[in-house]
N, C-alpha and C positions, 0 to 999 in steps of 0.2 A: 378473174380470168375467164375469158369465154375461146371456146374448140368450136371451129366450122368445118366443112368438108367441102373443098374445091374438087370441078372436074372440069379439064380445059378440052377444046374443041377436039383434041386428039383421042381423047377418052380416059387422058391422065390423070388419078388421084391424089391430093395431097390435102393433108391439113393445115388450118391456118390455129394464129394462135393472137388474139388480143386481149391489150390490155388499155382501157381507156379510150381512144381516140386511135391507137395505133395497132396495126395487123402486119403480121409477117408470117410466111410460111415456115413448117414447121422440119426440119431434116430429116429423113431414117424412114419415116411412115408415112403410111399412102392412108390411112384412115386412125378415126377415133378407135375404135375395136380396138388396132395392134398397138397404136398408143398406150389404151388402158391395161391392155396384157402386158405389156414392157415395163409400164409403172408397177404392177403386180407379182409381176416377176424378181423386179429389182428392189420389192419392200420401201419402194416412196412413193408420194402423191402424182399426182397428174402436172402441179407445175414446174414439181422438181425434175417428173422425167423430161418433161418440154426444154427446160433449161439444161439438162443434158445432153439433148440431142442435136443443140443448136437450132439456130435460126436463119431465113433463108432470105429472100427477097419481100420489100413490102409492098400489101395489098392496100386497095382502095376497095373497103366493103361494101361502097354503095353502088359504086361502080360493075363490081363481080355480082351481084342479088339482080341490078338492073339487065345484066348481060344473060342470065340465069347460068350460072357459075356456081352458084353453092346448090347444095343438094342437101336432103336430111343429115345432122349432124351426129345419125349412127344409123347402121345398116349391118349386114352380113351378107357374107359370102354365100346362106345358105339359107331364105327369107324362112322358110319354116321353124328357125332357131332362133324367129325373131318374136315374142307376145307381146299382143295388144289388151289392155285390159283398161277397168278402171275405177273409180267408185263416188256415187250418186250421194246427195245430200250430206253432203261433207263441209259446205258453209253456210257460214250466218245468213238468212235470206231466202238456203235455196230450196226450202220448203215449199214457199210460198207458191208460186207456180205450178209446182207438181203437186201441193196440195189441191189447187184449182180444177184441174185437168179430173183428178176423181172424186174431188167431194160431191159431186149429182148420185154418185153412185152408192156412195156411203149412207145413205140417205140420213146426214145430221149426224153421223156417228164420226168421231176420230177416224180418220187415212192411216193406213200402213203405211204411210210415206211422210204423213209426222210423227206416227208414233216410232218411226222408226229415227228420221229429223233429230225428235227431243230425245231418246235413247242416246244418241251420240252425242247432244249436246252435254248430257248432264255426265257421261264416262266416255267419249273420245278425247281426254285430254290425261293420261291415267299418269302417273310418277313414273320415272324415268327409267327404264328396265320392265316396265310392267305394259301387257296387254291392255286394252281396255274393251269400251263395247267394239264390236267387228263392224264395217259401215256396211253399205252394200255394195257387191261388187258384179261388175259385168265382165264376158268376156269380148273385143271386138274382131281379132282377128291374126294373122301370122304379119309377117315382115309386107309381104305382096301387098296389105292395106296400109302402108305407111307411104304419106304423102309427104313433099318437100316444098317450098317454097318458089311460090310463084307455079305452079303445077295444080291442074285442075282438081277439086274432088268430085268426082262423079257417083251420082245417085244411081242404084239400080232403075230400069225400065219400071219395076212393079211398084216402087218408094210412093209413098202418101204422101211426102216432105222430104228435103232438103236443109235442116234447119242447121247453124251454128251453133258452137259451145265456146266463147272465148275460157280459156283456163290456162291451169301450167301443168308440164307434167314430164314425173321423173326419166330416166331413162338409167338403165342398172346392169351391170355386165357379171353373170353368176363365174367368179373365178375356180379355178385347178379344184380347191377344195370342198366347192358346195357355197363359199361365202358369197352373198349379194353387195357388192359395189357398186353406191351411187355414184355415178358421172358427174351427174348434175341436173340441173330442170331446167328445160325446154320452154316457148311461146307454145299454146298448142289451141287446136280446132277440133274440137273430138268430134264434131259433126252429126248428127242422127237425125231417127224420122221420128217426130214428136206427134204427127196425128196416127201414126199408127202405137206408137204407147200410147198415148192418148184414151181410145178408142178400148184396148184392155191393159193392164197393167202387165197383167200374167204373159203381154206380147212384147214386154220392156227388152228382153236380151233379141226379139227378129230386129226390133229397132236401133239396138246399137252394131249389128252386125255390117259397119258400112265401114269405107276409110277414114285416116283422120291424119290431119297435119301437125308436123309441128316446125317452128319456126328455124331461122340456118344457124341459129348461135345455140349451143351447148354452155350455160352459166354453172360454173364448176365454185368447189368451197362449199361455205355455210350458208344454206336458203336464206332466201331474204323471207322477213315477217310478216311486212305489209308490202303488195305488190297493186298498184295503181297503174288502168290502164284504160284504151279504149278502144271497144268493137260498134263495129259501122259494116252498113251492107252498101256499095254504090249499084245502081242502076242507069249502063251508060254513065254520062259526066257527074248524074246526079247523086247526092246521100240521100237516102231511101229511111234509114234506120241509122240511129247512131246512140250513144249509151256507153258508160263510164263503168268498168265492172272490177273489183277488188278480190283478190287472194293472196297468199300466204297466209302464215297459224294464227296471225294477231287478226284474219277474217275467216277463219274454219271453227266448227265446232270440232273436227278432229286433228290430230296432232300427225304431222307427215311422219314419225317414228310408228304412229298408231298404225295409218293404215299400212306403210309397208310390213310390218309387223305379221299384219294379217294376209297381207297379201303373201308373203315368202312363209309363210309358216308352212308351207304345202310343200313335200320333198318334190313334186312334179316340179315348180319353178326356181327351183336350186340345181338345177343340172349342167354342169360345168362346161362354161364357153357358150350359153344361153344370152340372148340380151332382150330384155325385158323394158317395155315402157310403158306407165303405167299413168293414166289421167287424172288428176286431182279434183276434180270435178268445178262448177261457177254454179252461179247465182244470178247470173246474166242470159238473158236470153229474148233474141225477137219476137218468137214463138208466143211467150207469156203476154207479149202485148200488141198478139195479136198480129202480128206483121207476116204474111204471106211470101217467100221464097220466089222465086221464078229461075228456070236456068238461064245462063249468064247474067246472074249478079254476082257480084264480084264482093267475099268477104273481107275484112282489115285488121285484123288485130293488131295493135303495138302498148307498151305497156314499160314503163322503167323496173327495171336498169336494164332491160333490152336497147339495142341501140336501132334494132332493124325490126320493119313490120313482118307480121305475119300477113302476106296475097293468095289467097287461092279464088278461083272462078268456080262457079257451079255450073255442070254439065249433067244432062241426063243421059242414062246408055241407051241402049236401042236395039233389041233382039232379048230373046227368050233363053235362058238356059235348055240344052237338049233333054227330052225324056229319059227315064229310066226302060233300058231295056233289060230283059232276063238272056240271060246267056246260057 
């Protein structure tokens, strides 16, 4: 089952709700959030609340995405109750490139960035109920940097890059009692500036401090294992960049139990009525081979069992944050 979030030219909310090939809107609720609170409240799943709240009229999803019709498949009323986070070298591969980036500096010695890599390889996958190694995590930012499909992400003025992160990534609504419930995982763009990590390591969290997309379908149930897919940069009509990138656990060294784990172990991200989306991180990246960004070029992700791409445009801002005055 996949959850979207429709908004029509009026400024009206509803969700839709597919399954396969087929979409229809969803009765009773204007969003995924009160959905999930209603499922939670009533002690069932997400399809059983769907199918109790009935069904409405049906969608053409290609149609609503090309219209820009769907919007991020979760939000709040209150973007500051929304967290962005995520965590680095979490799959098979994704070493290799951020090994690249600081082995000059290591001068021949092991990176912190595989020894941290192989750390998660050999205990991010721990028995079931168990911690294991903690990966690394970043923070990105509140609700305000959650981008939607087909909506630009824009680089700060000061940004050194622009670069993509095709991946997947959860999205989790902390209920009444502190519990983290997963929705489900997202298409996602987690987006950064990879010559300013680049440059110093220690400057990893200015460089994730940017927006990031994720895709309009909300994929609800049991993760998929192996997720196949492919990210492409167009410039104008042209493909610039293009590359075939793999996730879920049967491509991570970490276990998605692992890192939510660590991620919700913090009382700060259990705070009730909080919704949390949290990036899984890839293995893919233009950056790694060297391909240079420019604004407007246009990212792509799509990837099965998604049925719809991930569009966003790259745009640069323009003007300076205001100084710090003393009052």
């Amino acid at each position: 089952m996949r959850l979207l979030q429709h908004r029509s030219e009026d400024g009206r909310r509803q969700v839709i709700v597919a399954f396969g090939d087929d979409a229809a809107f969803v009765d009773g609720v204007d969003s995924v959030r009160a959905l999930a609170l209603h499922a939670i409240e009533s002690g069932v799943g997400l399809e059983a609340a769907v199918r109790s709240l009935g069904l409405g009229g049906a969608v053409d999803l290609v149609e609503a995405l090309e219209a820009g019709r769907l919007v991020a498949p979760i939000d709040h009323d209150e973007p500051a109750r929304v967290t962005l986070s995520g965590t680095g070298l979490t799959h098979l591969g994704s070493a290799e490139g951020r090994d690249k980036m600081h082995k000059a500096a290591a001068a021949g010695q092991t990176t912190d960035s595989m020894r941290m890599f192989l750390e998660g390889l050999e205990g991010g996958k721990p028995a079931e109920g168990q911690l294991g190694q903690q990966p690394e995590w970043f923070y990105k930012g509140d609700g305000s940097q959650l981008v939607g499909p087909e909506q630009p992400l824009t680089m700060p003025d000061f940004a050194k890059d622009g670069g993509e992160e095709p991946e997947l990534a959860g999205v989790y609504l902390i209920g009444p009692d502190g519990t983290p419930w997963r929705l489900g995982l997202c298409l996602a763009n987690e987006f950064s500036d990879h010559v300013t990590e680049r440059h110093n390591y220690l400057w990893l969290a200015h460089s994730k401090l940017r927006p990031a997309s994720i895709g309009a379908e909300l994929l609800t149930g049991a993760p998929p294992s192996d997720v196949r897919g492919t990210s492409r940069i167009r410039r104008g009509a042209a493909v610039v960049w293009e590359k075939p990138f793999l996730s879920g656990e049967a491509n991570m060294s970490h276990a998605l139990a692992n890192l939510e784990g660590h991620h919700f172990k913090y009382d700060l991200f259990r705070r009730p009525g909080d919704v949390h989306v949290h990036f899984f991180g890839t293995a893919t990246l233009s950056f790694a081979d060297g391909f240079e960004t420019q604004a407007g070029d246009r990212f792509e992700i799509e990837a099965q069992p998604f049925t719809l791409p991930l569009r966003n445009t790259l745009r640069r801002a323009t003007g300076r944050a205001p100084g710090v005055r003393a009052l």
